[in-house]
N, C-alpha and C positions, 0 to 999 in steps of 0.2 A: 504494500500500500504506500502511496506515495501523495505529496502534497503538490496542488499544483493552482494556478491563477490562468484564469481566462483575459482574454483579449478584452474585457468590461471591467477588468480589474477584481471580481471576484475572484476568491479561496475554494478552488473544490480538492477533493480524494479522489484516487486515481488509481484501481486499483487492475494490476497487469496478471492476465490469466497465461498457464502455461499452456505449451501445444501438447495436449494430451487428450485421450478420452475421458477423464475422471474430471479434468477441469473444463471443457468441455461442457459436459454435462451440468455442473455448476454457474458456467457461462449462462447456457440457455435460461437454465431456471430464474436465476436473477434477472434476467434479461424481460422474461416472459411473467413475474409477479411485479415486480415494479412497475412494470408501464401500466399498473393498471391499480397504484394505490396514490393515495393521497391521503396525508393525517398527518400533525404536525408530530405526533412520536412515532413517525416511521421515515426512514432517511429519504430524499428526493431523489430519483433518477434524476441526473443532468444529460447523460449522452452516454454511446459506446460507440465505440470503433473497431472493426476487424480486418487484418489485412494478412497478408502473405506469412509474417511470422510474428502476430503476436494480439491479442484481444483485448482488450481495456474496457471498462466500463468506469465512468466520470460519476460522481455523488457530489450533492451538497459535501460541507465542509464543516465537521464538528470537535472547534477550537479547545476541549479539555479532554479529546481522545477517550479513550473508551472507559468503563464502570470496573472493568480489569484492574485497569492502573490503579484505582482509590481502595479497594476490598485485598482482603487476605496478610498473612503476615509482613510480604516482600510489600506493601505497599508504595508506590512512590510518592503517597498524599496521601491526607486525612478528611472525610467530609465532614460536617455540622449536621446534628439531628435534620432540620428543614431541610438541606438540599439530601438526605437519603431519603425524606420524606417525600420529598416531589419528585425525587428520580423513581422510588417506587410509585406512587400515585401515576405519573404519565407511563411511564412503562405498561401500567397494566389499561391503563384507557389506550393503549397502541395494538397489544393483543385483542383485546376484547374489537377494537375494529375490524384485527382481519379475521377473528372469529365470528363475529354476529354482523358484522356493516358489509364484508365484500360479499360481490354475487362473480363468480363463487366464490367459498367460503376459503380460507386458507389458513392450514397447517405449519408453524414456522418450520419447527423439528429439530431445529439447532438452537434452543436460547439458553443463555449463558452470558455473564457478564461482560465477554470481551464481541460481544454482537448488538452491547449499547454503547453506543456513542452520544456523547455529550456536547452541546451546543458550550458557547460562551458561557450561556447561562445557567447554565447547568439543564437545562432542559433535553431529557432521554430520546434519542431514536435508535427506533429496532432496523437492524439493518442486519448481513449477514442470511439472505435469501436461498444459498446455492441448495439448503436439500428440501428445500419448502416444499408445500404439493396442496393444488387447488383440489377442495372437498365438493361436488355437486350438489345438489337441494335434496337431494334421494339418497343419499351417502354418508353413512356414518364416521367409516371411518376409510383408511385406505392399506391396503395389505403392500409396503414395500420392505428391502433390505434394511436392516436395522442402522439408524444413523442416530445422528446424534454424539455428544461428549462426554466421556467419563466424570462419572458424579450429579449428570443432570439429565438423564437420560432416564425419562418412566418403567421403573420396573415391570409394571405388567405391559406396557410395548415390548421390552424385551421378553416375556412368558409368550406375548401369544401374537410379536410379529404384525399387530393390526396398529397404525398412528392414526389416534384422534385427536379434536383439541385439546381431551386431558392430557394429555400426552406434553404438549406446553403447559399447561397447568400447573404439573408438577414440576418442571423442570421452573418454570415462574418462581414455584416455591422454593425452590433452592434456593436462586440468589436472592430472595426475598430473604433467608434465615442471614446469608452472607451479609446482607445490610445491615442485618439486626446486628450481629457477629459480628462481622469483620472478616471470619474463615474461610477458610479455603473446605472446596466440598468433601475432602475428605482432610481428616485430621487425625493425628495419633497422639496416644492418649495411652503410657505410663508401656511406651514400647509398641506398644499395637495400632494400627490404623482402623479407622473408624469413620465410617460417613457420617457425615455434617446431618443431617437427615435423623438417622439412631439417634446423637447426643444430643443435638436440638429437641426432638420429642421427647427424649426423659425429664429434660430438665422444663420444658414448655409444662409437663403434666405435674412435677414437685411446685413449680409456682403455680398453677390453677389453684391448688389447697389454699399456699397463704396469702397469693395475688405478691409475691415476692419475685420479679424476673431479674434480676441481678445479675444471676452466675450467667446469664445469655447475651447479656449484653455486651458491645464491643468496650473494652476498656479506656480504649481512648477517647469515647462520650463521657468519662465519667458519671454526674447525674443529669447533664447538660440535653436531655431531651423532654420531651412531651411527653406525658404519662399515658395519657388520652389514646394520642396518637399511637404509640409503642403497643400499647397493648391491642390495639384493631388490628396493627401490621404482624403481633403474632399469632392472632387469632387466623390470619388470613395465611399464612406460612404454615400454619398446623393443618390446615385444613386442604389447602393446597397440593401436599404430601403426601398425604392418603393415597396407601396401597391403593384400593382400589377407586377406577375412575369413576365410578357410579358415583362417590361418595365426595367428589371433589365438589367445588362452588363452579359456574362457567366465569367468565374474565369480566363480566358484566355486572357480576353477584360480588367478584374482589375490588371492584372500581366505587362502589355502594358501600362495600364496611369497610374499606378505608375510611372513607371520607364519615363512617360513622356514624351512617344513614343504615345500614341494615345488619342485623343478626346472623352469624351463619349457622346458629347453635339447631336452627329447624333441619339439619344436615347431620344430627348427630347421632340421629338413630338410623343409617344406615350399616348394615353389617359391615365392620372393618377386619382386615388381617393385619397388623403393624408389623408384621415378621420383615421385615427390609432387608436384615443381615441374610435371613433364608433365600431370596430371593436373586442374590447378587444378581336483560331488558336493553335493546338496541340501544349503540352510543354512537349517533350523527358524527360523518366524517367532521375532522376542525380543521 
């Protein structure tokens, strides 16, 4: 990926595909879901170009690089409660669009923190399209090769091979705990590695008892956030996570108890399996 300035004097990314079939194929796909989104938390198509040796595709230009940089221990920066708040908050109003708002509906399949990119303002786009796949009106889910990134990648897509929108759901909820956290998706823990996922629910379910979430939080907040807010975004991380996708909220239901308009507790009597280790309402485009 590369940075680059048009002849109008803007800033775009620039990102150069190799000549292969497996990029290629990523080519297309980007190529072929962007030109057909619009929403301020999803990146702009600017342009592509293809020629004899080499593929490009041009994007807006997002000046604090990606949610990668800011999360996990190597951090190269530190956020403030509000802006993890509003990079979660637009995040998930970017999903819930091309979950509920495109015709058709689209699958990202790859989210993950280093597939948000950050405006100046810190304002999130979901960018990062190559394994995406449009869902039709008749179609629940889609049977392809398993894709996706270690640590955020839905365990029951990997059981049974079928990518639906739960399927970003959960992986949502990942970097949504990594917000809360600061960690990285998997973490080791007195010698042993350990997904983010496992140690986030035990401790999510010892603070429901005293309403104490402390030991979950990223250290470097101190007590420097919203109470309020903190606990919507672990309600919506818990819920998120869930084994199974029956039991998750859709991106429309997490954009509502953010903002702390809606419960997801009517979601709690669905049958769950937590076993994780075993397994190794329309929102108008903006």
């Amino acid at each position: 990926m590369y940075k680059g300035r048009l002849a109008d004097g803007r800033d775009v990314a620039v990102s150069l595909f190799s000549k292969n079939d497996a990029a290629l194929r990523c080519f297309v796909a980007e190529m072929n879901i962007l030109s057909h989104l619009h929403h301020r938390n999803v990146v702009m198509l600017i342009g592509h170009c293809v020629n004899n040796e080499q593929m490009i595709i041009v994007y807006e230009y997002a000046a604090n690089r990606s949610l990668a940089f800011y999360l996990g221990e190597k951090a190269g920066s530190n956020l403030d409660w509000p802006t993890r708040y509003k990079i979660a908050h637009g995040f998930a109003k970017g999903l819930a669009y091309l979950h509920e708002d495109c015709h058709p509906r689209i699958v990202h399949g790859d989210i993950k923190p280093s597939n948000v990119l950050l405006t100046d303002s810190f304002e999130p786009k979901i960018a990062g399209f190559g394994f995406s796949t449009f869902l039709k009106d008749d179609e629940i889910d889609a049977t392809v090769a398993i894709v996706g990134s270690s640590g955020y990648v839905d365990p029951e897509y990997l059981c049974s091979g079928r990518l639906t929108e739960k399927s970003d759901v959960f992986s949502f909820g990942v970097v949504l705990l990594q917000i809360i956290t600061g960690k990285e998706p998997v973490i080791e823990q007195n010698g042993v590695e350990e997904s983010l996922v496992s140690w986030a629910t035990q401790l999510i379910a010892e603070g429901s008892i005293d309403g104490n979430y402390d030991k979950l939080m990223d250290s470097k907040l101190g007590k420097n956030y919203n109470h309020h807010e903190m606990k919507n975004m672990i309600e919506c991380a818990a819920f998120c996570v869930r084994f199974s996708g029956k039991g998750r909220p859709k991106m429309s239901q997490v954009v509502q108890a953010l903002e702390g308009l809606l419960s997801l507790d009517f979601l709690g009597n669905e049958d769950e399996d937590h076993n994780y280790e075993a397994e190794d309402d329309d929102l108008a485009s903006e």
